[in-house]
Every structure is written in C-alpha cells, then in structure tokens.
Steps between C-alpha positions, in 0.01 A plus 500: 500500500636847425276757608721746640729570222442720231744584187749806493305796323742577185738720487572582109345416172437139402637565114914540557580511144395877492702763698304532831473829721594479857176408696381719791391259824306536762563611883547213702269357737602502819249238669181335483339800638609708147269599216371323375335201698446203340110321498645167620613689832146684514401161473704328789376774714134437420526159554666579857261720613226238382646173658540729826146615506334140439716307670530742867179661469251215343663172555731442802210669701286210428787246636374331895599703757802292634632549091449856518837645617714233308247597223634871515904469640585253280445625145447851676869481536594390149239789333719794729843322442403459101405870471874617645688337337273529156534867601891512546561289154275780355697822635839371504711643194696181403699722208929453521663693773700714218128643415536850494228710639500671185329207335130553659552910442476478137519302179807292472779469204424418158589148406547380112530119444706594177776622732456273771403097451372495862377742779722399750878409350823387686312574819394885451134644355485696240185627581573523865796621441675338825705200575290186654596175627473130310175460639314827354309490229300800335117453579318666177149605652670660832789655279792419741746246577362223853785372668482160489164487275243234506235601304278797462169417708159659356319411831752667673536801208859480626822303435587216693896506571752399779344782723171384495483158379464409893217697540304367184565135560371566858171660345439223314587221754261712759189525256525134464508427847195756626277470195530120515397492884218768399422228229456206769281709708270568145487146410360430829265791551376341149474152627305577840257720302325207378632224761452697839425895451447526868861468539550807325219715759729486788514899517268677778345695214309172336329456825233719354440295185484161625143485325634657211766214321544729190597821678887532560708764586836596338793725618502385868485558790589923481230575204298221461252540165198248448560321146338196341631158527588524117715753517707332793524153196545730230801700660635195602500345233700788289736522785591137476548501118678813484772416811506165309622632228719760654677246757579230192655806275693648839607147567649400120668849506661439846619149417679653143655724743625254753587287183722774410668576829579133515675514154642849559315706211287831454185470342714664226759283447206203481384687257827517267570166575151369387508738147791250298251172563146696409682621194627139410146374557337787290765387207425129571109582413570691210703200359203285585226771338711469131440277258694245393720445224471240255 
C-alpha cells in the first residue's frame, strides 16, 4: 500500500531537445500546518473527531457499569496519546539542518534540468542551494531538502523524515491500538442490542423508560438526549465498518514500516528498489501482448 507518497512536482519542461528557460519554484513549505492543506488530512481529522464522538459519547456509555471506567481509560488514553503525537509529526519541520531561514521567506533558486541531471548532486541542492547529508533528499511538494526522508505523507500534509518519523509511526501504532478497543466495545454494543439490550440500560437516566424499550439516550451521562433505538444500530453499525476499515489500512501500513526498519530502508529507498522489477514485469507483458513471428 502506498498512500502516503506522492510524486515530486516538476521542476523544468518535459521536451529537453529545445533550449529550456530557467524555471521559477515555489517557497517552501515549512510543515503540515502550510498552505495549502491537503483533503486527505481534512479527512483524518473528520474521521477523528467522528470515532471520538460515537465511540465516548454514544457507545462506551452504554457498556455495564463495572466496564465503564476501563471503557473510558483504556482507549481514552490511546485517543489523547494519538492526538500528540499526530500533532507533533504535523508541526515538526523535518527539512536538513543547513535549511536556511531564507527558504520559507520567499521563492527559492531557479533550477534547469538542462544544466543539472539531478536536484541534489555530489551531496549539495541546487535548488536549496546548501550542502546536505547522504540521507537528504529534495521533497518536490514541500520544496526543501528532509533529513533523512521517508516519504512525503498527505494525511499528515507534511514530510516524514529522521525528525519526525518517531512521531508518525507512533500515530499510527496509537490509532490502531484505541480505535481497535473502541471497535470491541461497538461489536458488542451491536451484539447485546438484539441478545440482551438491558445490559446496555445500566445508566440512572433509563430508569425513566423502563416501559419505553425503544427510547435510548445518547451522549451520557453529562447531556443525555432521548434518540430511537435505530439510531443507536445505525451508528453502530457505521462506526464498526468505518474503524474496520481504518484499523486493517493503519495496520498494513504499520507492518510495511516495521518491515522496513527490520531491513533498514526508507519508504524511499523501497520504492527505488521495487522500480527495476515493475519495469522488467511491464517489458515481460509487452513481450507476451505481441504477436508472434512465423
């Protein structure tokens, strides 16, 4: 899976036979808070905000009282330790310590790909203009060079390098861990719906509608609101699919990573290593797609 990678914006003009000008970039982002955001991250924050909601103010309500605090320490702790460190991957700037502060006042260089074969040569940036270690490599949608990239993370709208790459794999480990407790609790508020309900009217507040089954009350105990005992099913029901979903793409991503720290590679260098066999196997099906010759 490679949904947090995204291709270096380009730089000059495709056709090199003609004499290019020099092309004017763009200032440099200097985190994920910087213009402009990216939809995936409005996306992850959505999808926070809704998994909190349901899950502290509809669902683990509904647990038996001697759940209840396990219900809300557990992945309580796991929702508040996800959104620090989510936070701190976000605002770090992960750029090369030879940066200049001049980068994020104004455009940058000019760089022309008939002068130079590659951005970054014998260790120095020519768009940068600065001196950077092995390591660095020239992120095209944040304009500067990461120290010790990874790969440029839309969810994050920020670069994941050696400054931050801590802080991102701990976001995703986190999510995993708190959305799939908040996922147990779902698939058994589902189950006891139709199997015992009662087990779910523990609260003080359904003492007033034990002759009314289909009455239930949401966002408990501090503003309790009287809802239908569709919505609870129906709410449910999304949650579970849509933390399913999440916790299976969050756990595939976090295994590539650990994959990678175990065989000492960026996300990057996978990448480059994985580009000679995908172009043998493109040329191997073109062979196959031509006719033969009699």
């Amino acid at each position: 899976m490679n949904i947090c990678n995204k291709p270096p914006n380009k730089t000059a003009p495709e056709n090199l036979g003609e004499a290019a000008p020099e092309v004017q970039v763009q200032c440099s982002r200097r985190n994920g808070w910087s213009w402009p955001l990216h939809y995936f991250q409005l996306i992850a924050w959505l999808l926070y905000l809704f998994f909190a909601l349901v899950g502290f103010g509809i669902l683990v309500p509904l647990l038996p009282r001697h759940w209840l605090i396990a219900g809300y320490i557990c992945p309580g702790v796991c929702f508040i330790y996800h959104l620090v460190v989510h936070l701190t991957a976000v605002s770090i700037d992960p750029a090369d310590a030879n940066i200049q502060e001049k980068n994020y006042l104004g455009p940058l260089g000019t760089f022309n790909r008939t002068q130079h074969a590659h951005v970054i040569e014998n260790h120095h940036c020519h768009v940068c203009d600065v001196d950077v270690s092995a390591k660095t490599k020239h992120c095209g949608t944040c304009n500067k060079c990461v120290c010790g990239f990874d790969h440029h993370c839309k969810w994050l709208n920020n670069c994941v390098g050696e400054r931050n790459y801590w802080f991102f794999l701990n976001s995703v480990l986190s999510a995993i861990l708190g959305l799939g407790l908040l996922l147990l609790i779902a698939c058994y508020v589902f189950v006891e719906f139709f199997a015992d309900p009662m087990n779910l009217r523990s609260d003080q507040h359904f003492d007033a509608l034990k002759n009314h089954t289909d009455l239930w009350f949401v966002f408990l105990p501090a503003a309790p609101v009287e809802t239908r005992a569709s919505a609870i099913l129906v709410m449910a029901g999304i949650f579970v699919l849509l933390s399913l979903m999440t916790v299976i793409l969050l756990g595939h991503l976090f295994i590539f990573h650990i994959y990678l720290m175990w065989n000492k590679l960026t996300t990057y260098e996978y990448i480059l290593q994985q580009r000679p066999q995908q172009e043998a196997e493109e040329a191997d099906k073109q062979l196959e797609s031509c006719p033969s010759q009699v």
